[in-house]
N, C-alpha and C positions, 0 to 999 in steps of 0.2 A: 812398339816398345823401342828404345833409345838405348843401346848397350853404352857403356861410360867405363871407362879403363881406368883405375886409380892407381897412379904411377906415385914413385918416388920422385922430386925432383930434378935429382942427380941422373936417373934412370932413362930419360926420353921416349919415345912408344911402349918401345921394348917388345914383349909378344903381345899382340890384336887379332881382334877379332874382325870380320870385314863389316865395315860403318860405324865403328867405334867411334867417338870421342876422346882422347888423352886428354886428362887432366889432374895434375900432380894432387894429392890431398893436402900440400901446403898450401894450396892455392885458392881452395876450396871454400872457405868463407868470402874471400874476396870476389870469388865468381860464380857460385850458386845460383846467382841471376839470371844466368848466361842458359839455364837446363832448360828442358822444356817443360810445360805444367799441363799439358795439353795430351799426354800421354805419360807410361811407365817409361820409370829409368831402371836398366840391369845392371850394377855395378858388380865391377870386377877387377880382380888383383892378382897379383900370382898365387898366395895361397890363402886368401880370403880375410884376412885381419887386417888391414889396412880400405876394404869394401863393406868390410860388415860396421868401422867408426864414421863412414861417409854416411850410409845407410840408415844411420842413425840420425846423424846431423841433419841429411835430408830430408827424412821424415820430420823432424820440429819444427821445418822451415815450408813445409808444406806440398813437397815433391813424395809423388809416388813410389817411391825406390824399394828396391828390391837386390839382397847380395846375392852373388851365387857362390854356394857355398864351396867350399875345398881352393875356390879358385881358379883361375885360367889352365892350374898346373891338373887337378883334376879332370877339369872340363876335356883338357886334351886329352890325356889318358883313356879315361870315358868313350871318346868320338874314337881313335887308335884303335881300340877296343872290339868299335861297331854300337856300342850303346847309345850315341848321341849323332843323328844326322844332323849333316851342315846344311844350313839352307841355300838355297842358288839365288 
């Protein structure tokens, strides 16, 4: 699976996950192409609204995408926690 970080434009990386992709969701129709279709995408945002509109879009265009929900801001929390191991 392909993690995919859906940034603000303005925003640049910002917080990643390790093997991410940054890609702003303005940019998103323009390079959809670009994903892989060969595998899942796990899209992510800081708190998930901005992944779950991608997630959408990707799906009509025929990529396997998947949001994670709450967000990166979650996810972190979550792993902080002990809930969620990182992988090596």
């Amino acid at each position: 699976m392909q993690a995919l970080a859906i940034q603000m434009a303005d925003r640049g990386a910002g917080a990643a996950m390790k093997l991410a992709i940054n890609l702003p969701l303005s940019q998103l129709r323009e390079r959809h192409g670009e994903l892989p279709r060969d595998r899942g995408v796990l899209l992510y945002c800081q708190v998930g609204q901005r992944g779950y509109y991608a997630t959408r879009f990707l799906r009509q265009h025929g990529v396997d995408a998947s949001n994670l929900s709450g967000g990166f801001t979650t996810w972190k929390a979550l792993r902080g926690a002990g809930l969620v191991a990182e992988r090596s």
